[in-house]
C-alpha positions, 0 to 999 in steps of 0.5 A, spaced: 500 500 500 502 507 499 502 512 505 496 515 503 492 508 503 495 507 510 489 509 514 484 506 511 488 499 511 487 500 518 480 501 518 479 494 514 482 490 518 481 492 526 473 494 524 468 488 524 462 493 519 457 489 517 453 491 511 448 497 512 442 494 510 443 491 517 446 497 521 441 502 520 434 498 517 429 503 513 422 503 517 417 502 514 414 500 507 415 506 501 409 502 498 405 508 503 409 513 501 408 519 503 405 518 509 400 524 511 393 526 510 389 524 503 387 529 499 380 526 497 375 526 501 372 520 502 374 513 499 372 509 493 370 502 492 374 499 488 373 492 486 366 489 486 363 482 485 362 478 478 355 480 476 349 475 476 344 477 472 339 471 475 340 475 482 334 481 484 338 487 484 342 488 490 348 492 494 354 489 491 359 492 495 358 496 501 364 502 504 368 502 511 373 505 513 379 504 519 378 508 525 384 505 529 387 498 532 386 496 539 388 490 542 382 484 545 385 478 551 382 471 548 382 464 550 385 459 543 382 453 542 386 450 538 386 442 541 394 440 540 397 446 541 401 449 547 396 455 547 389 451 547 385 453 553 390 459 555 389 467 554 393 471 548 392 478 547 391 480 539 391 486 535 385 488 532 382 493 526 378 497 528 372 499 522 367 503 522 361 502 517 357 509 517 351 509 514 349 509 506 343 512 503 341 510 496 341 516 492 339 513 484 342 509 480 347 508 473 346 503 468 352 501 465 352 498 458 357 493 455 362 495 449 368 491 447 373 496 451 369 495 457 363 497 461 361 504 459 356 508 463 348 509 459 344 513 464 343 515 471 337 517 476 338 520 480 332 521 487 327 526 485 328 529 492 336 529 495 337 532 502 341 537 505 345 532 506 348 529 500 348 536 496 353 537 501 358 531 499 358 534 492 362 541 494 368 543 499 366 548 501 358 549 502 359 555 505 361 559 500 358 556 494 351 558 490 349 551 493 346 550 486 347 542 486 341 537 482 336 544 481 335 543 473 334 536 474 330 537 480 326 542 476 325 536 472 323 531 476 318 536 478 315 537 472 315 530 469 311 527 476 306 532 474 305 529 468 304 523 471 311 519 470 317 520 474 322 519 469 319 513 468 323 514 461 330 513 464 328 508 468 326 504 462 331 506 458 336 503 463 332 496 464 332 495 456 339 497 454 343 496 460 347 489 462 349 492 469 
């Protein structure tokens, strides 16, 4: 070695370093990155079950969301092991379902690049409360949100039929 490589000889013979994966592991999986608050406001079902046409129509899916964790004490039942009839304390996932409420429904048909959405009812009257979903900030907008289409309903329920065109329409030509 020459003189300028002297003192990192030294180092390579007297230290023991293992790898840096193993001195100072990263904590926690990029995967979540970045960790902070969503930008969306509430979340969104993501995959549903196979439609069966047999079936009455019916929910499909229903949203949740993790609250929290907490930890339960149980007794494991499990005949053979060393823990059968002795407690153990587990984590556990809080969830919380809110209430859903059905406000219409979208009629989707089937075309060669996937499913393709033909029309949607909406109720004829929404409350306060789902006009509110619609903005971010319902303080300081013309809260204007399904007056046309209420007017609408209002004006065919005179004649007799509540949108009964639409609704037809989607029983004749949608596949989901």
């Amino acid at each position: 070695f020459g003189s300028s490589h002297k003192g990192s000889a030294d180092l390579r013979l007297n230290s023991a370093m293992s790898h840096r994966k193993f001195e100072r592991p990263r904590h926690g999986s990029l995967g979540f990155a970045p960790r902070k608050r969503t930008k969306h406001r509430f979340g969104k079902i993501k995959s549903f079950p196979k439609d069966d046409a047999s079936k009455a129509p019916h929910f499909t899916a229903f949203m949740s969301y993790k609250a929290g964790m907490s930890h339960i004490v149980r007794d494991v039942d499990r005949p053979g092991s060393k823990l059968h009839k002795k407690e153990v304390a587990e984590s556990v996932s809080i969830v919380e379902t809110p209430p859903m409420v059905v406000v219409g429904f979208v009629g989707y048909v089937e075309t060669p690049r996937g499913l393709r959405a033909l029309t949607s009812v909406w109720a004829g009257h929404l409350s306060e409360e789902v006009k509110r979903r619609f903005y971010k900030t319902w303080h300081k907008s013309k809260k204007k949100a399904f007056t046309k289409y209420q007017k609408r309903w209002e004006e065919a329920s005179k004649e007799g039929k509540a949108m009964t065109a639409e609704i037809e329409r989607a029983k004749k030509y949608c596949q989901v």
